[in-house]
C-alpha positions in Angstrom: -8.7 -40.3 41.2 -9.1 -36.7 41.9 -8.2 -33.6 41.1 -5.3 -33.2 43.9 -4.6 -37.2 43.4 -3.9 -36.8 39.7 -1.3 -34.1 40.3 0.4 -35.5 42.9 1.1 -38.5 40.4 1.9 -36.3 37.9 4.7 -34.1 39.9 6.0 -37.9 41.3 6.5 -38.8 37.7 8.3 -35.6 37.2 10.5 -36.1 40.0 11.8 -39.5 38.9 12.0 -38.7 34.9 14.4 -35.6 36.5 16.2 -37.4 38.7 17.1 -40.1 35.9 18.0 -37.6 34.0 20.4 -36.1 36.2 22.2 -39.4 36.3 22.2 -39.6 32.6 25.4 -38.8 30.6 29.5 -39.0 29.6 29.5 -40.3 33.1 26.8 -42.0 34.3 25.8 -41.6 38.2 23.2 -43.8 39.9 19.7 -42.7 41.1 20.6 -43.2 44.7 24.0 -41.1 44.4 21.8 -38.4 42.6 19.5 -38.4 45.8 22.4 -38.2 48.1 23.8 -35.0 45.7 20.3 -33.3 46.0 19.6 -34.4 49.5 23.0 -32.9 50.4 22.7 -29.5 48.3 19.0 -28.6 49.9 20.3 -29.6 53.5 17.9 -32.8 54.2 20.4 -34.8 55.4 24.7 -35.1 55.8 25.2 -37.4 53.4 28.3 -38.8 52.1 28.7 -37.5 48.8 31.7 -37.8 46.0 32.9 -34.2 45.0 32.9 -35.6 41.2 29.8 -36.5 41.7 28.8 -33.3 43.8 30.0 -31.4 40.5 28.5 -33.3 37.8 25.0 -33.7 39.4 24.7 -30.2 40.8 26.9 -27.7 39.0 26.6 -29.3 35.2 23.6 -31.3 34.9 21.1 -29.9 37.4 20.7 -26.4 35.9 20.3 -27.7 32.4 17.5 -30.1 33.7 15.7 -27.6 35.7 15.6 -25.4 33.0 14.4 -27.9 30.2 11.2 -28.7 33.0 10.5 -25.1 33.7 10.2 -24.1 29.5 8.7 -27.5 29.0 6.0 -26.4 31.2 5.6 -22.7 30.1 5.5 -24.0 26.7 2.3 -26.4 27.1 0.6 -23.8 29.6 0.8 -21.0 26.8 -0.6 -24.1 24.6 -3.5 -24.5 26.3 -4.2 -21.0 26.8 -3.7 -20.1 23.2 -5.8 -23.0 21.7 -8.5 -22.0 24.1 -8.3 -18.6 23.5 -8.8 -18.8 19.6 -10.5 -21.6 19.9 -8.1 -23.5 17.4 -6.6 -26.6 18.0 -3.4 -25.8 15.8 -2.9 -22.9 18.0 0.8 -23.0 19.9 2.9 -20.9 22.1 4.6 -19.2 18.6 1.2 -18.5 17.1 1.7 -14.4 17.5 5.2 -13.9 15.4 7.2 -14.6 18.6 9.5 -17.1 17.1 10.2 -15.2 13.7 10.5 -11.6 16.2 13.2 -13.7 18.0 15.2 -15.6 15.2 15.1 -11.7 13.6 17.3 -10.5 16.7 19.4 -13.5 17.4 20.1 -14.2 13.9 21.5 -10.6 13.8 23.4 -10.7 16.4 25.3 -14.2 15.2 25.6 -13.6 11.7 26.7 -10.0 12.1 28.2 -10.5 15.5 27.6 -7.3 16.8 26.7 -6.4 20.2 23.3 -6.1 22.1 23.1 -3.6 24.8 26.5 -4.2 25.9 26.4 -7.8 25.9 28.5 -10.1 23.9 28.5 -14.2 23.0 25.3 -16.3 24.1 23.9 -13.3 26.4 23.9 -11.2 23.6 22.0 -13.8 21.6 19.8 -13.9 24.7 19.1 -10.2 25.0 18.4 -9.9 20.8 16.4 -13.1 20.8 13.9 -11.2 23.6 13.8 -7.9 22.2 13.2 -9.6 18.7 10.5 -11.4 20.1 9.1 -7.9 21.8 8.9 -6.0 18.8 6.9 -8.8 16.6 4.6 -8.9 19.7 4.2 -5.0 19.4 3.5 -5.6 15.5 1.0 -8.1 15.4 -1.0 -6.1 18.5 -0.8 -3.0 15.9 -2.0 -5.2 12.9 -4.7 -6.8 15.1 -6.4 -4.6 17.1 -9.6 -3.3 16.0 -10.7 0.6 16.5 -13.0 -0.8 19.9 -9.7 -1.8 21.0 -10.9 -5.7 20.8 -8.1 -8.4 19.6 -10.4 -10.8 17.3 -8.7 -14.3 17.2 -8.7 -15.1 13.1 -7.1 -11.2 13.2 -4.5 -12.2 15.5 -3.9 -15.4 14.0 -3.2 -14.1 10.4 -1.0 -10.9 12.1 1.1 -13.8 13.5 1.3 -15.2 10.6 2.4 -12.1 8.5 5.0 -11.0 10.8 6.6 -14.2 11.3 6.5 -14.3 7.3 8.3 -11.0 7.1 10.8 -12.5 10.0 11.3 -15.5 8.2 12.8 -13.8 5.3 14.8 -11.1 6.4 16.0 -14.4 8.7 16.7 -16.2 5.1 18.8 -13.8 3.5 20.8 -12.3 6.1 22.3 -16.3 6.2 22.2 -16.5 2.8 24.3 -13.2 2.3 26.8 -14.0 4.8 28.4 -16.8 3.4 29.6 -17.9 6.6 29.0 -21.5 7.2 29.7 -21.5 10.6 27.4 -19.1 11.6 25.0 -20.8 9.7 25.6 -24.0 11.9 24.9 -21.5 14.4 21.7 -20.2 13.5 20.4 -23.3 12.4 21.5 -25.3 16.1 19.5 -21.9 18.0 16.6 -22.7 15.8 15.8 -26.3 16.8 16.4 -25.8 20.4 18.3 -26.4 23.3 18.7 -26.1 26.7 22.8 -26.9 26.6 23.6 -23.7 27.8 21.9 -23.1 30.5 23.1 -22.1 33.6 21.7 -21.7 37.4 21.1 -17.7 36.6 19.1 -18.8 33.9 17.7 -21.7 34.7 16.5 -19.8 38.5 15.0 -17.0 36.0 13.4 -19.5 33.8 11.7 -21.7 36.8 10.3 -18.3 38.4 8.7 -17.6 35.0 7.1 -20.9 34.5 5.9 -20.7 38.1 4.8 -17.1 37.9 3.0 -18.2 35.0 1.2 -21.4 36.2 -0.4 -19.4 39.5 -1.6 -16.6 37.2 -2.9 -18.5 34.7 -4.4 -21.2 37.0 -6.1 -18.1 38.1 -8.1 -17.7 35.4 -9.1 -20.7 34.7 -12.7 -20.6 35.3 -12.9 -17.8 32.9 -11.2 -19.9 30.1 -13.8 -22.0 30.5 -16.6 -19.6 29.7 -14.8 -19.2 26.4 -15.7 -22.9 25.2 -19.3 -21.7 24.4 -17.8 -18.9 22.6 -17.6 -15.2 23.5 -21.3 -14.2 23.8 -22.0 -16.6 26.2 -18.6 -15.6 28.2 -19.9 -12.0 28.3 -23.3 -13.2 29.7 -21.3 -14.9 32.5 -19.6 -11.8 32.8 -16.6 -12.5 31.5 -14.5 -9.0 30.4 -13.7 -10.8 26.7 -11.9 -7.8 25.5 -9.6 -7.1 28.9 -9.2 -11.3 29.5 -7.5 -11.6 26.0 -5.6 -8.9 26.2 -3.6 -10.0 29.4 -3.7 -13.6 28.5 -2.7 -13.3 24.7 0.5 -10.4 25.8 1.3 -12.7 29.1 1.3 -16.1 26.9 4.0 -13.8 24.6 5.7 -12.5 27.4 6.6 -15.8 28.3 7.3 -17.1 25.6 9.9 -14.4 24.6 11.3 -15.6 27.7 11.9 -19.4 27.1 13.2 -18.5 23.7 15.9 -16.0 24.5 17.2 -18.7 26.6 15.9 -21.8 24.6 16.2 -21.1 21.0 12.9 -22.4 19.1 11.2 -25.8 20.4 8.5 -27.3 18.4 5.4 -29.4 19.1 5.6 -29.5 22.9 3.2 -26.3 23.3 1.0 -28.0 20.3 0.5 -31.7 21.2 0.8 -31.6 25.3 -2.5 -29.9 26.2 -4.3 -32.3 22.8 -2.6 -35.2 25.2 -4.1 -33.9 29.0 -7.2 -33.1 27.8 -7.9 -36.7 26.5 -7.2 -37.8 30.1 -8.5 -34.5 32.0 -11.5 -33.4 29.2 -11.7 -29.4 29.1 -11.8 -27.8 32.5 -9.4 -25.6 32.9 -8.9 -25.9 36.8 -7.2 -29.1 35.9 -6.4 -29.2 32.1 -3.6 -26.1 32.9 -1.9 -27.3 36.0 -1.6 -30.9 34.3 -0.7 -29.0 30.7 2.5 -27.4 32.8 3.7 -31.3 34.5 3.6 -33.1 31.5 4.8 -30.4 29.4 7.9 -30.3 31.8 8.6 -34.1 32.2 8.0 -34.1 28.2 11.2 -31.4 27.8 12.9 -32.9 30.2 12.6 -36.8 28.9 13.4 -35.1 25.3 16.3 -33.6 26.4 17.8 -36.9 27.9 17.3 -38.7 24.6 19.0 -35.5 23.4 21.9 -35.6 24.8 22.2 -40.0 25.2 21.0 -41.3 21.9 24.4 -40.5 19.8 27.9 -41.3 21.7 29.7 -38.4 21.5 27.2 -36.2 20.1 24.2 -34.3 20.9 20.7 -34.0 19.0 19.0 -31.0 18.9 15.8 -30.8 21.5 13.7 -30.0 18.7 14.4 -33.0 16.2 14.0 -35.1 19.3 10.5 -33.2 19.9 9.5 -33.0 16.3 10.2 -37.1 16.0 7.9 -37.7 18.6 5.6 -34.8 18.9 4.8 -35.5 14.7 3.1 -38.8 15.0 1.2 -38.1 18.0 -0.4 -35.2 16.2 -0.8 -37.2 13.2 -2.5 -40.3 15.4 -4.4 -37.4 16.7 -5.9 -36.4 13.5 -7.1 -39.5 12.8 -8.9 -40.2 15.9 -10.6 -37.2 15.5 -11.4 -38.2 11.7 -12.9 -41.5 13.0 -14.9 -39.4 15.8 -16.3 -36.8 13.4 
């Protein structure tokens, strides 16, 4: 199967995994009656559709699931482009502090419950959350970049990792201090993930991103691939190493500061999605990334299903239902590599 061929299966799949999962729920609505809703909304047909079902399809369900495929997506591109980029396979979208910069600003904002630039409740979260995740960008790039203005990946690496150390405590004890249990119920639901609360504003802002993000990077993907011999022989292909890893490393965290204003924290889809295209695509980027952003998104969006389905009455955060699955796919991974080595 080709290139085009393999894509094509891979956006059918998405279709159907989102149109199950827009019949999935408190009230359960067929596939067919889904169609109709969707048929109806983007003017392919008159069909004759229920206004319950009109409402729960379209208005509820539909912005959540559009939004879980668009961050499920963003997050496995940024993935790929990270573990390329350093060239390390435990690379993931949070690798440069973003997630610690972001927990810093939302935390604030719930524990304390103060304002952000005039916003209050879950846009204020949202607004903190990005401007948190803007700032630990901005320290990291200051920790990391050398005097010749290069970003050298272990430099980068360990900047992330010092920042979201520093984030992770100042996280810590402003719950601790507190002492308010529900806010700490708060925190701790933001921090596993969840796409609950999105709406169409959000979920429209949040599919332009992930699209914006796929054409760029698609882009470049022939210039990703000069970095798998390493960056010597990416400058003799004439590869700008220095300029490329600058826009792709403060893109990558640009979007990511995106899906986790609006997300909260979701683990292991940006880590284990591009380890499971690239044993069915091998390593060229022209069709590692594309493939990285449809499976990411019908990942997120199957997750999300189990999420809100597996417990009557109750719903699971996304990122227990990612960490459950993503975990022993890494850890299978790990040892197929052991038995390759």
């Amino acid at each position: 199967m080709g290139r085009l061929g393999t894509l094509a299966l891979g956006l059918v799949v998405l279709g159907v995994a989102m149109a199950m999962s827009l019949g999935v729920g408190a009230v359960p609505v067929p596939v067919p009656q889904v169609l109709e809703v969707v048929g109806r909304r983007m003017h392919l047909g008159d069909f004759d559709v229920a206004l319950f079902h009109d409402q729960i399809v379209w208005q509820l369900r539909m912005p959540r699931v559009l939004g879980a495929a668009a961050v499920g997506a963003a997050l496995a591109l940024c993935g790929a482009v990270l573990q390329s980029l350093t060239r390390n396979d435990l690379a993931d979208p949070y690798l440069l502090g973003i997630s610690g910069g972001a927990a810093v600003g939302a935390v604030t904002v719930i524990v304390l419950g103060v304002p952000f630039a005039g916003l209050v409740g879950s846009a204020a979260v949202a607004g903190a959350g990005f401007a948190g995740a803007l700032a630990a960008l901005l320290a990291v790039l200051l920790l990391a970049a050398g005097r010749s203005g290069s970003l050298p990946p272990t430099r980068t690496i360990l900047a992330g990792v010092a920042v979201g150390q520093v984030c992770a405590a100042y996280t810590a004890f402003l719950v601790i201090v507190s002492g308010d249990s529900q806010a700490a119920r708060r925190v701790l639901s933001w921090t596993l993930g969840s796409v609950a609360g999105l709406r169409w504003e959000s979920s429209v802002f949040l599919a332009v991103v992930a699209l914006v993000a796929t054409v760029g990077i698609v882009a470049l993907a022939d210039q990703l691939d000069a970095f798998a011999f390493g960056e010597v022989s990416a400058r003799s292909l004439g590869v700008d190493v220095t300029r490329l890893r600058w826009l792709l490393l403060v893109g990558t965290a640009l979007v990511t500061a995106c899906l986790v204003a609006y997300a909260g924290l979701i683990g292991f889809v940006g880590l284990v999605v591009p380890h499971m295209v690239r044993l069915v695509t091998g390593p060229g980027h022209r069709l590692l990334l594309p493939m990285c952003a449809v499976v990411g998104a019908i990942t997120l969006v199957l997750a999300d299903t189990v999420a809100r389905s597996v417990v009557q009455g109750q719903e699971v955060p996304l990122g227990v239902v990612t960490g459950v699955v993503g975990a022993p796919f890494f850890a299978w991974l790990l040892r197929r590599g052991r038995h390759h080595a």
